[in-house]
Wavefront OBJ file of the C-alpha trace (Angstrom):
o trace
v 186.863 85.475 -196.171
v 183.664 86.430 -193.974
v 183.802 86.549 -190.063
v 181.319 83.953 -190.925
v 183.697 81.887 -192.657
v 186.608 82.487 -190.268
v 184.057 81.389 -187.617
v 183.371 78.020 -189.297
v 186.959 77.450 -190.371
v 188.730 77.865 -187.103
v 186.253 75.563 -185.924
v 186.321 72.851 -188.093
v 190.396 72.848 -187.828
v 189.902 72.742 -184.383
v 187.184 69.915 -183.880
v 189.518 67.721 -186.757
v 192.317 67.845 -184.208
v 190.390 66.676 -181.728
v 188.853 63.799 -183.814
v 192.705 62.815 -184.547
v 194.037 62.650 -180.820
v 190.511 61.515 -180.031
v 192.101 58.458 -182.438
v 195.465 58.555 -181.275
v 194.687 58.324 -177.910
v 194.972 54.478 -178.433
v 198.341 54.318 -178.342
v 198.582 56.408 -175.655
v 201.617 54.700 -173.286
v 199.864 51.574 -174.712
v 199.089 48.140 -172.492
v 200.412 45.073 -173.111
v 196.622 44.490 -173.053
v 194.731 46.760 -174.162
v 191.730 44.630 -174.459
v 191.541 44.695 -170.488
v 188.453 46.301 -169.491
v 190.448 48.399 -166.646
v 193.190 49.337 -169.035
v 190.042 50.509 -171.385
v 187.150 52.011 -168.572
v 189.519 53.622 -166.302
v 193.199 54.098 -168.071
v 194.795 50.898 -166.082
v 193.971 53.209 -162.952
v 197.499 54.891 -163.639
v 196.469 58.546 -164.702
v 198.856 61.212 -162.321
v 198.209 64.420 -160.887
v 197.851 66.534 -164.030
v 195.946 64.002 -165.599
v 193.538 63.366 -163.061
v 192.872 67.384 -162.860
v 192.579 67.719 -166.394
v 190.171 64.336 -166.870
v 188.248 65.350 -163.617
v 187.433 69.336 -165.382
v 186.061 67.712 -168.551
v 184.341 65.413 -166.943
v 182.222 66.883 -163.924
v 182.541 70.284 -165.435
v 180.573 69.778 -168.694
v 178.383 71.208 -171.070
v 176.236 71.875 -168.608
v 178.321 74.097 -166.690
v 178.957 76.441 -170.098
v 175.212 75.949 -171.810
v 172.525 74.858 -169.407
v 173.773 76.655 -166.699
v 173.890 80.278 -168.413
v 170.355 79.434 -170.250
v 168.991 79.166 -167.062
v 170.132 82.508 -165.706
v 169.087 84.165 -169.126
v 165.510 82.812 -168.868
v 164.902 82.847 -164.875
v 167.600 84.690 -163.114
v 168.656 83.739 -159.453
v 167.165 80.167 -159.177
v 170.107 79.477 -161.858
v 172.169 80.087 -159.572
v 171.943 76.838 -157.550
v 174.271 75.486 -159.593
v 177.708 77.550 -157.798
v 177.075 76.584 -154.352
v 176.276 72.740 -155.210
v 179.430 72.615 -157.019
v 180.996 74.463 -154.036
v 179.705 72.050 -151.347
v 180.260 69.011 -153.834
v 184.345 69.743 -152.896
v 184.841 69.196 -149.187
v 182.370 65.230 -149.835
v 184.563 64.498 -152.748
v 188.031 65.033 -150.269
v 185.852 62.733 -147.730
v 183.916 60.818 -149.244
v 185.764 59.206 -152.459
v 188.816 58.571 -151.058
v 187.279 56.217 -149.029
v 186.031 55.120 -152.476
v 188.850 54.633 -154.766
v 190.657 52.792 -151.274
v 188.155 49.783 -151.050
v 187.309 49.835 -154.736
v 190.927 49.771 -155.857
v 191.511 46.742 -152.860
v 188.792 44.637 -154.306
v 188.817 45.389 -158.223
v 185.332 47.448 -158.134
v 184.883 49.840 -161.135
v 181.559 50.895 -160.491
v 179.240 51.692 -157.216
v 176.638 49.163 -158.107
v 179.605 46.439 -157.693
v 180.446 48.227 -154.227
v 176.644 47.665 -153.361
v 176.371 44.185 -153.672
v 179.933 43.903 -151.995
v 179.429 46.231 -148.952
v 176.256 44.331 -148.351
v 176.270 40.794 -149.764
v 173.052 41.470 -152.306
v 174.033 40.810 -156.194
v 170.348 41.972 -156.595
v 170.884 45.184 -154.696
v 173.945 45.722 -156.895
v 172.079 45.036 -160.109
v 169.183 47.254 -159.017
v 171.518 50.431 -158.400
v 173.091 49.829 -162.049
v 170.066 49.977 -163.440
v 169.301 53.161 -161.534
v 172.780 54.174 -162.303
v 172.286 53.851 -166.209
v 168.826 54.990 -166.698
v 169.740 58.197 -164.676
v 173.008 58.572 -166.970
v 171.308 58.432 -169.811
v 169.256 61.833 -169.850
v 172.489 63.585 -168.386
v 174.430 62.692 -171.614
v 171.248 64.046 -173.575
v 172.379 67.295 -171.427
v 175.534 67.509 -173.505
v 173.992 66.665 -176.795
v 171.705 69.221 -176.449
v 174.307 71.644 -175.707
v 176.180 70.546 -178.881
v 173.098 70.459 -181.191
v 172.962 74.157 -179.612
v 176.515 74.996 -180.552
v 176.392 73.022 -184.235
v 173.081 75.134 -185.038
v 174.904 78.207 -183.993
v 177.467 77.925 -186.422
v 175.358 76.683 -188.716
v 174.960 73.110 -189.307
v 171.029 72.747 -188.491
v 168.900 69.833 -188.444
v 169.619 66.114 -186.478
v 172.734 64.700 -188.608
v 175.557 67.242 -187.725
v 174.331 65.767 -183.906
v 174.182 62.489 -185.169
v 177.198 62.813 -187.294
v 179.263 64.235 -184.120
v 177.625 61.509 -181.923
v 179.141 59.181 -184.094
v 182.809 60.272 -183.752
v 182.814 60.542 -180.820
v 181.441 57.215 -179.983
v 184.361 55.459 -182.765
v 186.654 57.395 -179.981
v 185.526 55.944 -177.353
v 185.149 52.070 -178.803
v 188.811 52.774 -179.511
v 190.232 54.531 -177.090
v 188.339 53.958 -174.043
v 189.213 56.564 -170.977
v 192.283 58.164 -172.620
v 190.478 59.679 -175.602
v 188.844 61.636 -172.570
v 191.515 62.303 -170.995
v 193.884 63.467 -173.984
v 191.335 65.642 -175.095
v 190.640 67.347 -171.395
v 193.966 69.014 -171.813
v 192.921 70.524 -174.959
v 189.721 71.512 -173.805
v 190.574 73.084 -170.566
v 193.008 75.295 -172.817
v 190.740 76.535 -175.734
v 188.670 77.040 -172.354
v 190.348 79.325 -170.707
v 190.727 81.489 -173.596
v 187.381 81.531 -174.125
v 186.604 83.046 -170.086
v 189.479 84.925 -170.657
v 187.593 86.356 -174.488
v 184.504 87.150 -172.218
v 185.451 88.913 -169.041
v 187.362 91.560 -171.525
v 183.968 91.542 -173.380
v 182.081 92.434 -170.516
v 184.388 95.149 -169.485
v 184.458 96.479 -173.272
v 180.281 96.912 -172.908
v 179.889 98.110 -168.996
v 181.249 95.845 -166.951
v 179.303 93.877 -164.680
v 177.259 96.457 -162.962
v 175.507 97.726 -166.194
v 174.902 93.879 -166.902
v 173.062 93.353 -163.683
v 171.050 96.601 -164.010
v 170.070 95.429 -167.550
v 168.946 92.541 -166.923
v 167.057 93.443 -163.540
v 164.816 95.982 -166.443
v 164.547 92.832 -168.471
v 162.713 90.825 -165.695
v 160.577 93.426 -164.357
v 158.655 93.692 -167.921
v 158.151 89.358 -167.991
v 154.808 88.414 -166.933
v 156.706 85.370 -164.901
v 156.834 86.173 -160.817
v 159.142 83.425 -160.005
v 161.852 85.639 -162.428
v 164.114 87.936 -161.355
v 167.925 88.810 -159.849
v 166.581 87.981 -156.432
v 164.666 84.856 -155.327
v 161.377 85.624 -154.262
v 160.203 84.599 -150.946
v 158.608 81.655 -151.938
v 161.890 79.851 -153.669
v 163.740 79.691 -150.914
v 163.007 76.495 -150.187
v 163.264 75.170 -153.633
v 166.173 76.688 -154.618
v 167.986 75.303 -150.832
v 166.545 71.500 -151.773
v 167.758 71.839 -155.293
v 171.268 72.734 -153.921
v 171.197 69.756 -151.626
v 169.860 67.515 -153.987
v 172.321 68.071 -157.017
v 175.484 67.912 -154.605
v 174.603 64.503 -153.270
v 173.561 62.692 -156.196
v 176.934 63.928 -158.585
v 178.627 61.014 -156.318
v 176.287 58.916 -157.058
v 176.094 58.706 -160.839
v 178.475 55.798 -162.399
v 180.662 58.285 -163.746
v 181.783 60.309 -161.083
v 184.010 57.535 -159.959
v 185.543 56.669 -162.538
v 188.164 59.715 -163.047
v 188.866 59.176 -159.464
v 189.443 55.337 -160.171
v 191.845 56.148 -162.628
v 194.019 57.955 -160.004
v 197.729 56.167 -158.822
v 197.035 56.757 -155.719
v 195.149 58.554 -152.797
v 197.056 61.504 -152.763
v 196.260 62.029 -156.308
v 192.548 62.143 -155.256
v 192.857 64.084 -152.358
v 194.873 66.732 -154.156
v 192.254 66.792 -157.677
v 189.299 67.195 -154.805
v 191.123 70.068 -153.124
v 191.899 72.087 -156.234
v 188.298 71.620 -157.730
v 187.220 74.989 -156.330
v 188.856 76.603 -159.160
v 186.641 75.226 -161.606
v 184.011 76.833 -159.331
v 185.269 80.238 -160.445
v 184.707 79.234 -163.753
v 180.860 78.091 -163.388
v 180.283 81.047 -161.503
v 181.508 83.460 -164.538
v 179.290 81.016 -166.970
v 176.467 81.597 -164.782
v 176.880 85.517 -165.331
v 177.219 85.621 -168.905
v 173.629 84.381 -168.878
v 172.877 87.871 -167.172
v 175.375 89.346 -169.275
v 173.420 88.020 -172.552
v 170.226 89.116 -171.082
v 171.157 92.678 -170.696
v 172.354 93.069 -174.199
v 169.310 91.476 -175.707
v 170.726 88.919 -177.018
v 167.921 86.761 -178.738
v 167.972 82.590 -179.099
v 168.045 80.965 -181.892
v 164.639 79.697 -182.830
v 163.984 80.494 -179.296
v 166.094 77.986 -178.302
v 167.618 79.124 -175.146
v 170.311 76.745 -174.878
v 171.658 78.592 -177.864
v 171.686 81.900 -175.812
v 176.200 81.689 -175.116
v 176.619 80.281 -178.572
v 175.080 83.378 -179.977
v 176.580 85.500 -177.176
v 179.677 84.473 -178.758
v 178.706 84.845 -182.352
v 177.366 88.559 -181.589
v 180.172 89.676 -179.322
v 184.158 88.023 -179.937
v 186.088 88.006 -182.788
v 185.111 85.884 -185.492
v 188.469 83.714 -185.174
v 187.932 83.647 -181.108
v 184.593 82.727 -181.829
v 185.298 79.569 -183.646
v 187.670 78.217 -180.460
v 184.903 79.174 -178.123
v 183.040 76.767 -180.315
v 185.075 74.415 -180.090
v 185.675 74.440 -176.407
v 182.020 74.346 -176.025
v 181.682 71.389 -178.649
v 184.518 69.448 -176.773
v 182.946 70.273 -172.704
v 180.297 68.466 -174.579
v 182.028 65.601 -175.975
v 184.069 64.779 -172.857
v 181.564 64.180 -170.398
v 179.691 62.018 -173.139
v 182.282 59.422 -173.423
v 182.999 59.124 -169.825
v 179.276 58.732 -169.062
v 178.793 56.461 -171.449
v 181.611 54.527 -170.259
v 180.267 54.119 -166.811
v 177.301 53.203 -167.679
v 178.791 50.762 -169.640
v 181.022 49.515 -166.400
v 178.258 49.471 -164.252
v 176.011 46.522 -166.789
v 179.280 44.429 -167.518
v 179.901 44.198 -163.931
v 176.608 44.284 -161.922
v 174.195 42.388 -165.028
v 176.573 41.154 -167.608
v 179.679 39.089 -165.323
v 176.719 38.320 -162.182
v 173.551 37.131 -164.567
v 174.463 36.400 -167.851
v 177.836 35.521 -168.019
v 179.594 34.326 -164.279
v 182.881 33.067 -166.316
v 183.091 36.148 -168.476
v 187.065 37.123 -169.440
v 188.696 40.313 -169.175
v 189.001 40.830 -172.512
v 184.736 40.032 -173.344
v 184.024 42.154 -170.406
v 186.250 44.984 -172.640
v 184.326 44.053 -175.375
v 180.756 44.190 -173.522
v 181.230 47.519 -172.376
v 182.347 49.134 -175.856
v 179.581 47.996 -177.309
v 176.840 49.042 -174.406
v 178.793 52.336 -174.437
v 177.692 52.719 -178.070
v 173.824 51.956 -176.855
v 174.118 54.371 -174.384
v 175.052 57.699 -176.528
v 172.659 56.871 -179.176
v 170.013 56.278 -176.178
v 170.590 59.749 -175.388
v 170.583 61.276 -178.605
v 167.274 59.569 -179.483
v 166.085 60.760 -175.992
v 166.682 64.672 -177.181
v 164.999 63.698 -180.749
v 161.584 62.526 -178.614
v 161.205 65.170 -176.017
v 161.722 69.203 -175.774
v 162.331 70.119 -172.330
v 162.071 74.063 -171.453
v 166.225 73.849 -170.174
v 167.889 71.298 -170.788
v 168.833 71.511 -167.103
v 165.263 69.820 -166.056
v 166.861 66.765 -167.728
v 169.785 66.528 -165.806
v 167.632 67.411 -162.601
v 164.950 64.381 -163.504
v 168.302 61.674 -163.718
v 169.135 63.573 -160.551
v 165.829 62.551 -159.119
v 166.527 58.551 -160.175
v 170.332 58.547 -158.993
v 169.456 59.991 -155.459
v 167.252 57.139 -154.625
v 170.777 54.680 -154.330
v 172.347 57.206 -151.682
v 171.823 54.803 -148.961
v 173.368 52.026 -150.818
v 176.405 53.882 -152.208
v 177.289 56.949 -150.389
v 176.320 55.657 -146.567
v 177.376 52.678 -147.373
v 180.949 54.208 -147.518
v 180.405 55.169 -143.632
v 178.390 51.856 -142.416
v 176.812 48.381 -143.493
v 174.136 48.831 -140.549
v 171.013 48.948 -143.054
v 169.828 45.575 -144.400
v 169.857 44.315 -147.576
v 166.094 44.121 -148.161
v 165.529 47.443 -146.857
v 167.752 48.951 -148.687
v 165.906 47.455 -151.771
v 162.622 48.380 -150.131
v 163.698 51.933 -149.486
v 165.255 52.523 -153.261
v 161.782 51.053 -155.132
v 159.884 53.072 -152.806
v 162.131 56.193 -153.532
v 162.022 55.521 -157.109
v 158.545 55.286 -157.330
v 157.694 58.089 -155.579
v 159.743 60.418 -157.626
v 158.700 59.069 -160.445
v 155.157 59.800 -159.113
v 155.730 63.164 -158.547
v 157.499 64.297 -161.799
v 154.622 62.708 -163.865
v 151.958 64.730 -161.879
v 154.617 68.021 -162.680
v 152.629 69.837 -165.634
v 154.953 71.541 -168.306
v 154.529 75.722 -168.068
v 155.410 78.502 -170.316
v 156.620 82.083 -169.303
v 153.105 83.269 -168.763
v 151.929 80.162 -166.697
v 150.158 78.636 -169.230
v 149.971 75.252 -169.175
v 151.879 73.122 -172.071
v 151.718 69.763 -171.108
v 149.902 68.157 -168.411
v 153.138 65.359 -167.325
v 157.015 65.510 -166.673
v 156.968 69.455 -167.028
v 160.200 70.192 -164.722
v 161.910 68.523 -161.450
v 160.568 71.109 -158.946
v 157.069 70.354 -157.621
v 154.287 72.708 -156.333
v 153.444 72.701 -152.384
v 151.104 75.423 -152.805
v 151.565 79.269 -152.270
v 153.853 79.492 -155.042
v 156.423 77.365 -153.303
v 158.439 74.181 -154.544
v 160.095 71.570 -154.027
v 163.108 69.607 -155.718
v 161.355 65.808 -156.210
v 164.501 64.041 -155.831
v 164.842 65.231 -152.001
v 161.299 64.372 -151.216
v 161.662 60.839 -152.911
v 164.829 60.260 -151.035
v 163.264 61.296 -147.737
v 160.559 58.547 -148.376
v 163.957 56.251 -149.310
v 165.546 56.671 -146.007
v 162.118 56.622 -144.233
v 161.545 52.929 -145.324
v 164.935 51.742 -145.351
v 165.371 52.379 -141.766
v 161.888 51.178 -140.335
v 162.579 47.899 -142.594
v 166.072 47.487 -141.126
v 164.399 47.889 -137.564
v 161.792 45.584 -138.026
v 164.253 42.817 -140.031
v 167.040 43.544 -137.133
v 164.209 42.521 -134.631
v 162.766 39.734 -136.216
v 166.196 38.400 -136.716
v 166.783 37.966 -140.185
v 170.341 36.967 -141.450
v 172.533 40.002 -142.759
v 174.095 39.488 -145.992
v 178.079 38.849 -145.747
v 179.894 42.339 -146.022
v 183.218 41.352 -147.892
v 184.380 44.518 -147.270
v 186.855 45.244 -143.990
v 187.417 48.687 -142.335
v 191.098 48.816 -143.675
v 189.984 48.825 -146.750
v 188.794 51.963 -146.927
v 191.702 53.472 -145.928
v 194.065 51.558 -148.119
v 196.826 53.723 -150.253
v 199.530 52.998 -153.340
v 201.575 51.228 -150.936
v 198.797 48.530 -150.023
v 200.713 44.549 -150.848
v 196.867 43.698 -152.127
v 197.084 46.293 -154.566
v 198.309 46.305 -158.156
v 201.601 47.384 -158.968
v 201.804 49.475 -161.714
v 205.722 50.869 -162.389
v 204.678 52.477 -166.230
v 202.177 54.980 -164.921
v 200.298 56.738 -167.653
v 202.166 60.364 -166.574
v 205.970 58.821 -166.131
v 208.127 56.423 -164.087
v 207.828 56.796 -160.320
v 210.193 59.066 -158.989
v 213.380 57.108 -158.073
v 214.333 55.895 -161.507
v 212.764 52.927 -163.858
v 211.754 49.855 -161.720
v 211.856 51.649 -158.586
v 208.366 52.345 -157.098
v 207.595 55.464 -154.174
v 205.070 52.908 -152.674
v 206.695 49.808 -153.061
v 206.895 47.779 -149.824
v 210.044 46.379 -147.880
v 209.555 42.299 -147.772
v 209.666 42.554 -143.800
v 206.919 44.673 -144.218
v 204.602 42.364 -146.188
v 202.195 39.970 -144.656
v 203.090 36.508 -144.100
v 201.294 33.682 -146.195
v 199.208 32.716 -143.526
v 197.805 36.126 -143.377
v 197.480 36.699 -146.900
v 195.333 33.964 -146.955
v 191.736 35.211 -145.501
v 191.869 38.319 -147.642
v 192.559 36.443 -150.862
v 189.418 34.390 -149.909
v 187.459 37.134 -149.110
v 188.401 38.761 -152.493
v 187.600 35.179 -153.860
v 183.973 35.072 -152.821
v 182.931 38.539 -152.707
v 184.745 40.050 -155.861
v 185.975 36.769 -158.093
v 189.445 38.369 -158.359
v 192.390 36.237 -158.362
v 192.676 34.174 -155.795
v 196.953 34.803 -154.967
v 197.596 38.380 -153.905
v 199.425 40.492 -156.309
v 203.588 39.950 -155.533
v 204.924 43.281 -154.274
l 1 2 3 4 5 6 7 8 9 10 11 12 13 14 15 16 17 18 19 20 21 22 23 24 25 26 27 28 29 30 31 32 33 34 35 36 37 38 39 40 41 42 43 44 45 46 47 48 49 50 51 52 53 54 55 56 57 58 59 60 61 62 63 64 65 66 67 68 69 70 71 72 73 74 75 76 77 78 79 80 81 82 83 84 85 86 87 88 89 90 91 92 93 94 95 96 97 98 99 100 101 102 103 104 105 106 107 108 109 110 111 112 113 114 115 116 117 118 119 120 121 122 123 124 125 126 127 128 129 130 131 132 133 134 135 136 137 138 139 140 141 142 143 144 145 146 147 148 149 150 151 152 153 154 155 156 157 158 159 160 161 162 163 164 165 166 167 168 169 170 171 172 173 174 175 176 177 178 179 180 181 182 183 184 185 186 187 188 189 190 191 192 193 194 195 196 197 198 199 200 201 202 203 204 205 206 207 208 209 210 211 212 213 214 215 216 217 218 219 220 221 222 223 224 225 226 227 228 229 230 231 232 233 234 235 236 237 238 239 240 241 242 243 244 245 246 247 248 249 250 251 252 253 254 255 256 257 258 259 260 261 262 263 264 265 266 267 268 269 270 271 272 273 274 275 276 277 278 279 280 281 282 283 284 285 286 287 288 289 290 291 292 293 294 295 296 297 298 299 300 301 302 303 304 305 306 307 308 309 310 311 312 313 314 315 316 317 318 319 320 321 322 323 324 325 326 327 328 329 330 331 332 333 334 335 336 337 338 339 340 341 342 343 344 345 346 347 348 349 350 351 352 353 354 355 356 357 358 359 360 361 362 363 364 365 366 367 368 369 370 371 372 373 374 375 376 377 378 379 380 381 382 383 384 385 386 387 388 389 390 391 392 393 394 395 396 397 398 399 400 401 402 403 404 405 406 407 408 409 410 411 412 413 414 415 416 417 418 419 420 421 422 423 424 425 426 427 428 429 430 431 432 433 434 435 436 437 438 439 440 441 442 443 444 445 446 447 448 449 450 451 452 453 454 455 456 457 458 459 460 461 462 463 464 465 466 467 468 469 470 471 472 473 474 475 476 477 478 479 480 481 482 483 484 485 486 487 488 489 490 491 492 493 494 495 496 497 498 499 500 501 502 503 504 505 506 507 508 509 510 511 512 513 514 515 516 517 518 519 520 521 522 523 524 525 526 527 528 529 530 531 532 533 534 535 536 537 538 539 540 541 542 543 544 545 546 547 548 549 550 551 552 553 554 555 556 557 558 559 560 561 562 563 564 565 566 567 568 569 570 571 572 573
């Protein structure tokens, strides 16, 4: 056999596994109903510790960590680099911010923000309006990891559109099947074939230099491109884009749909708090990823069909052994997979909930609400690969910036909303058309540049926009600046003319609520084991003196009632 054939066989072994558990994941410590639509969107929010880690890695840390990431280094150096520090200041808001999340969401039933929204601030509308933000945003971030596989699949050399389509397809059976565990299941696996791969390429880099030859490469490399903004230092004039970009990205990964749902799957607070705490070690990670795009650079490693998402795939190709090669592949093919599904599946959440149950369908069942969301799961990865088939951006990293710039505008709504319910309804509305429009404004007016500064295409060239004197701007920041701007004069003005609030069903406990809540759930057959103290025995389980009387179970179960439609008896302990 070739190295070429080794390549593609180890590969292909691999990826068939993962269709199989992908499969298997069904049956997975299967519900009594399975047909639920928690038990299918967010595991019966009963995943542990380990599973939370491993589900939380594959999801946040994607394809675009190990593809878009590096092609961005490789093609423009230091402004690539925004990418560590937003994921570093992403971890002390997720150890804030969403526990206060999963508390009131798991309290009142809420799988998505959108359904949050409308609760926190008594506007169905508002709700559906941040849904639809949510999904159209989600949509070109799941092209992100298509295009990363397409790069990987042409790499090893299955070309054209229907290996994507064909892998698209799989993985979308998966998910109709399996719902949040196929994800899950297949984490694990990725997270391992991962850390081989790192493992495969800091040896490589030592084997050809080490780090310090890489960086001197690569410096040679830029100062023969005819770009200025290029380079292993950010020129005085990026400051300010590269600081907004930073900013930008860290806020609006809480608010895309599927950033809370790993965290909804979690038992229990502590489960969260512990996941957000150890996330900086996937930081390490992104931060070697980031290098290797220097690392390719210096070695002169060239993309395929000067594709430069393909620039790690054929790093890998060029530089490991042919069988490490093929589970680098697949641990690429899989970071791309993952994320997929478990955007797809929050998307699919957030129009079941927030269009679906509140327009079309007020009596909906569990069990259609399941079904709704498989199918609009389905929409949404073939939305994305068609997306990828109808445009060519210059990294695929503009695409995820551009959903960045629609998801930021429903900050107010969903990420201050966690803190206070001072801002109105309507001007919250106001404020997240205004932003919307604005940034969509701004990115149309963005022209499309090559390397030289030639001008490509006159619209929707990038995320970043020109202020003059070579200095930019990332669009979602300005657009959610104009946001804030209106939703805050309009709450003024509506606060002083007196307008009626809408009815916040939300209370301040319930943000801090825990495991051992008597609203909340019990579930004894968690998805990692029995509870510590033996079957039937639950850690959180509350003494009967303990529990609130009848009388006072009463005006919560009413509140739930109205604002969320759950049942209207609280849950026995």
């Amino acid at each position: 056999m070739t190295d070429r054939d080794v390549e593609v066989g180890v590969f292909l072994i691999l990826m068939a596994g993962v269709v199989l558990l992908g499969f298997g994941a069904a049956r997975w410590r299967r519900p009594a109903d399975p047909y639920h639509l928690e038990e299918w969107s967010v595991g019966g929010r009963a995943f542990g510790n380990w599973t939370i880690w491993f589900l939380l890695g594959g999801s946040m840390y994607s394809a675009y960590t190990f593809i878009a990431v590096p092609a961005l280094t490789y093609g423009v150096g230091a402004i690539g680099w925004f990418a560590v520090p937003f994921a570093i200041v992403t971890t002390p808001l997720t150890f804030i911010f969403t526990t206060r999340a999963w508390s009131v969401a798991r309290r009142h039933g809420f799988l998505t923000h959108s359904e949050f929204a409308a609760a926190r601030f008594g506007s169905p509308g508002l709700g559906a309006l941040v849904a639809v933000t949510g999904i159209l945003a989600t949509i070109p971030y799941v092209a992100v990891q298509l295009i990363s596989l397409q790069a990987v699949l042409r790499t090893v050399g299955f070309g054209g559109e229907w290996p994507l389509l064909a892998a698209v397809s799989l993985v979308s059976i998966c998910t109709f099947r399996s719902g949040l565990r196929a994800p899950a299941l297949l984490s694990v696996v990725k997270d391992v074939l991962l850390a081989w791969m790192l493992i495969t390429a800091a040896l490589m880099v030592a084997m050809y230099g080490g780090w310090s030859s890489a960086f001197r490469g690569a410096s040679a490399r830029f100062a023969a491109t005819p770009n200025p903004a290029d380079g292993l230092l950010l020129p005085e004039t990026g400051h300010l884009g590269f600081i907004t970009l930073v900013a930008g990205s860290a806020l609006a990964i809480f608010a895309y749909p599927h950033a809370l749902v790993g965290m909804l799957a979690a038992k229990d607070r502590d489960t969260v708090r512990r996941n957000a705490a150890a996330l900086p070690v996937y930081c390490m990670a992104l931060g070697l990823m980031a290098m290797l795009g220097i690392f390719a650079l210096s070695r002169g490693v060239t993309p395929a069909d000067g594709d430069l998402n393909t620039v790690v795939p054929r790093l890998i190709h060029e530089y490991f052994p042919s069988w490490s090669a093929g589970v680098a592949y697949a641990a690429l093919s899989i970071a791309a997979l993952i994320p997929a599904a478990v955007m797809s599946i929050a998307a699919a959440n957030a129009f079941t909930r927030s269009l679906y149950r509140t327009y079309l369908r007020p009596d909906a069942t569990a069990s259609s609400e399941a079904w709704v969301s498989r199918w609009v799961s389905l929409i949404v990865k073939f939305g994305a690969a068609a997306l990828i088939l109808a445009v060519d951006p210059a990294f695929s990293v503009d695409l995820q910036l551009i959903g960045g710039v629609l998801i930021l505008q429903t900050i107010p709504a969903v990420f201050l909303g966690l803190l206070t319910a001072w801002f109105h309804r309507a001007a919250l509305i106001a404020g997240l058309v205004s932003g919307l429009v604005t940034g969509l404004i701004m990115l149309w007016d963005i022209p499309k540049v090559d390397a030289t500064g030639r001008v490509v295409a006159e619209h929707f060239g990038g995320s970043s926009w020109s202020i003059g004197d070579g200095r930019s701007v990332y669009v979602g920041v300005v657009a959610l600046a104009v946001n804030l701007v209106v939703t805050v004069a309009v709450t003024l003005l509506v606060r002083a003319a007196g307008i009626r609030y809408g009815d916040d069903t939300t209370r301040p406990d319930d943000y801090q609520a825990d495991a051992g809540d008597p609203y909340l759930k019990r579930l004894d057959e968690l998805i990692d084991g029995l509870p510590t103290g033996g079957p039937g025995s639950s850690p959180h389980r509350a003494s009967p003196a303990a529990l609130p009387t009848q009388a006072a179970r009463a005006e919560p179960a009413h509140r739930y009632r109205q604002g969320t439609r759950l049942p209207t008896q609280a849950p026995h302990p």
